[in-house]
C-alpha positions in Angstrom: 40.3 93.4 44.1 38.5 95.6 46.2 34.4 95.7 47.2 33.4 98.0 44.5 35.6 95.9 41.4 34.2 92.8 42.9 30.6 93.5 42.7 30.7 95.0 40.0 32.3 91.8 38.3 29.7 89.9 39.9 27.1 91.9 38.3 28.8 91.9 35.0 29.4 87.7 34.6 26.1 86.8 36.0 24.4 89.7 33.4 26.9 88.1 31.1 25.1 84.3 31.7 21.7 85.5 31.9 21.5 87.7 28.5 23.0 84.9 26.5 21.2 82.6 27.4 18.0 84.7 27.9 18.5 87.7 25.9 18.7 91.6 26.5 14.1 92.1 26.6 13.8 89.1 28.9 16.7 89.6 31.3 15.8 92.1 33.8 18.0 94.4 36.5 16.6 92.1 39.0 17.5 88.5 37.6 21.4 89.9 37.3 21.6 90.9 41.0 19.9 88.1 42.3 21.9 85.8 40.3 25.4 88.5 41.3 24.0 88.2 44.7 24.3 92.0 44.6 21.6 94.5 46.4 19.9 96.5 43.7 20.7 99.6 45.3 24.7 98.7 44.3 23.5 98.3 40.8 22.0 101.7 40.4 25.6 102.9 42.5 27.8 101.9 39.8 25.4 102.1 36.8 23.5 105.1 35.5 21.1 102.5 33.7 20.4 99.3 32.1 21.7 100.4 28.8 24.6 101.9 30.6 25.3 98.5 32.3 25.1 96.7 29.2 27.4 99.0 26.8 29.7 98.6 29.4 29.0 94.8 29.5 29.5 94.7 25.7 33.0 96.1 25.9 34.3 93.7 28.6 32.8 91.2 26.5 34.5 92.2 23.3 38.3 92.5 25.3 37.9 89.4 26.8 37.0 87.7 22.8 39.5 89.9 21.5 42.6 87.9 24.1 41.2 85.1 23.0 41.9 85.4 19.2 45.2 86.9 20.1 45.9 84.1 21.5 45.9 81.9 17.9 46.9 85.4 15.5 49.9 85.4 17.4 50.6 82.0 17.2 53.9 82.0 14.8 54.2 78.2 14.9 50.7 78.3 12.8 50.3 79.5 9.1 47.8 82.2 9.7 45.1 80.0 7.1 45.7 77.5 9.7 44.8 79.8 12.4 41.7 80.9 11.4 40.7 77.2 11.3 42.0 76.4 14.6 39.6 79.4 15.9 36.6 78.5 14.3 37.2 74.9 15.0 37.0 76.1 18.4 33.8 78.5 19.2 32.4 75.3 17.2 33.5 73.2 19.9 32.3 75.8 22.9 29.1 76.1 21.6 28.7 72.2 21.4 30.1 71.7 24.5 27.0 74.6 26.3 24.3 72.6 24.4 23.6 75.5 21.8 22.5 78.0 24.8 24.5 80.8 24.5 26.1 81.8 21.3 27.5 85.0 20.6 26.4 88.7 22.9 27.4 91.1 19.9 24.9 88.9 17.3 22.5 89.0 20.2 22.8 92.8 21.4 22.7 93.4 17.7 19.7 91.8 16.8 17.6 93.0 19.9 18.7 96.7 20.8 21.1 98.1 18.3 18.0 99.8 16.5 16.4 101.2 19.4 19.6 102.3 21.0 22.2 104.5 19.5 24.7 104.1 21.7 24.4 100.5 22.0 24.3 100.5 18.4 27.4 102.7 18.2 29.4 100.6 20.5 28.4 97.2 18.4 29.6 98.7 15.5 32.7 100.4 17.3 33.4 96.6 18.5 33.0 95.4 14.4 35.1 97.6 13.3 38.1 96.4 15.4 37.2 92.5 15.0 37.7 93.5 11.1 41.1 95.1 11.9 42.2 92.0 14.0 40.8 89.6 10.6 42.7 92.4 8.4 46.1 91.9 9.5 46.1 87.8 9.6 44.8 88.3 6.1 47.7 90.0 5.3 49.9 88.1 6.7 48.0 84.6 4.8 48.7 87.0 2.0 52.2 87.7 2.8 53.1 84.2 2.9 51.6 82.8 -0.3 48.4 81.3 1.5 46.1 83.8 -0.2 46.3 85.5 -3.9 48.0 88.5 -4.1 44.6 89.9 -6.2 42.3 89.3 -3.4 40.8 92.5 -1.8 41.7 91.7 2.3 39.7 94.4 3.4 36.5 92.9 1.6 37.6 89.5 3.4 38.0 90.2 6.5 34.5 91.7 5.7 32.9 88.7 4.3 34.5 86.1 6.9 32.9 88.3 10.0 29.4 88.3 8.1 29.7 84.9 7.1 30.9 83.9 11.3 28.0 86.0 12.6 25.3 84.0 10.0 27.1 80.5 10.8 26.4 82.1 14.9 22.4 82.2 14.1 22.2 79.3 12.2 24.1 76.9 15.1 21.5 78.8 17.6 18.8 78.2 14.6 19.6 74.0 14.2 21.4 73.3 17.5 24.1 71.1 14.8 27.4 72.3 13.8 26.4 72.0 9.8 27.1 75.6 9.6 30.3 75.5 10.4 31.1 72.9 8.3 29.4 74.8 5.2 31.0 78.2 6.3 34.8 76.4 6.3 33.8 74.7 2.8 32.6 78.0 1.2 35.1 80.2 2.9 38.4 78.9 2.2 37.7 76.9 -0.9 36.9 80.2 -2.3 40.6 81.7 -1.8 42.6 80.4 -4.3 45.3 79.3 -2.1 47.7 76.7 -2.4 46.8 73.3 -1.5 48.6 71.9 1.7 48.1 69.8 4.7 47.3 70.8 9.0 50.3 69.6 10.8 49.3 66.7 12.8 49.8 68.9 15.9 46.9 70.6 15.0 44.7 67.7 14.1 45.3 66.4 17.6 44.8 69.5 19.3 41.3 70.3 17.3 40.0 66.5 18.5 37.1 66.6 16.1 35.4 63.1 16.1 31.7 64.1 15.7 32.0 67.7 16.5 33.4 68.9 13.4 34.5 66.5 10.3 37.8 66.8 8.7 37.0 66.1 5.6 34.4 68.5 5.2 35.5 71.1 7.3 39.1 71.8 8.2 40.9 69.6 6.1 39.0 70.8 2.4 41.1 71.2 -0.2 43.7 69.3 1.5 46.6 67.3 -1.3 
């Protein structure tokens, strides 16, 4: 990696740290290179602006989510019902495991700049629009193997499950508890109309819930 990737990854995970945790208004130009360790010069060298900074930010942010839920759509040894779990189960777990403090930089870009921002505003919905896609296609393939009904309109899902992750995003940020969650997987895929059948115990293991998510009333509902 050479100087001018390096600092400019510096500036982008401390910005990264400070806006989740302090958000977009209250995170200035100054906190990110102090915290990057960068001159502020260098910042205004790579970066037209702040909003500039950030759109790029928001990108980078959204490649690096979307590699991690490749990681579990791709994951053949998984129905794709069962995948969806495993992925809530685990933002659930990350945001336990920072104390509530961060949370999620599309909800927080979206609630703080998107309106005075049009391009900020594009890119967040530019982002959406692809997260849906991803959601889409392990839909279809829920769909393809018997997990969902056949009448169910996947595009609308996909949809519904995003709006219905962002809300469950506030309200964890709202309560600091993992209720949310727990209500979101209980409305969510109760409402599907699937068949009824039981996670492996691979994946019980793996999801180690004890009080950060219950079984009962989140991942296992509707279990035989």
């Amino acid at each position: 990696m050479n100087t001018k990737d390096s600092s400019i990854e510096k500036l982008m995970n401390a910005a990264m740290d400070c806006i989740l945790k302090k958000g977009y208004n209250a995170t200035s130009i100054n906190d990110i290179v102090q915290a990057a360790g960068i001159p502020k010069g260098s910042f205004y060298y790579y970066f037209e602006s702040k909003e500039c900074f950030v759109n790029d930010l928001l990108f980078r942010y959204a490649e690096a989510k979307q590699n991690e839920l490749s990681v579990y759509i791709t994951d053949q040894s998984v129905s794709p019902l069962n995948r969806l779990r495993l992925m809530l189960a685990n933002t659930a777990q990350k945001l336990k495991a920072d104390q509530y403090q961060t949370g999620c930089l599309i909800l927080k870009m979206g609630n703080e700049i998107a309106d005075s921002s049009p391009k900020i505003q594009h890119t967040l919905s530019e982002i959406y629009e692809t997260w849906v896609h991803l959601h889409l296609g392990l839909f279809q393939e829920a769909q393809a193997e018997g997990e969902i009904s056949m009448d169910e309109d996947l595009q609308a899902l996909a949809e519904s499950y995003l709006i219905m992750f962002f809300g469950t995003i506030a309200n964890t940020k709202l309560t600091h508890t993992l209720k949310g969650f727990k209500r979101f997987h209980w409305v969510f895929f109760e409402n599907l109309g699937r068949p009824k059948h039981r996670l492996s115990e691979e994946i019980e293991a793996y999801l180690q819930f004890e009080e950060i998510i219950d079984p009962k009333d989140a991942l296992l509902a509707g279990q035989s």
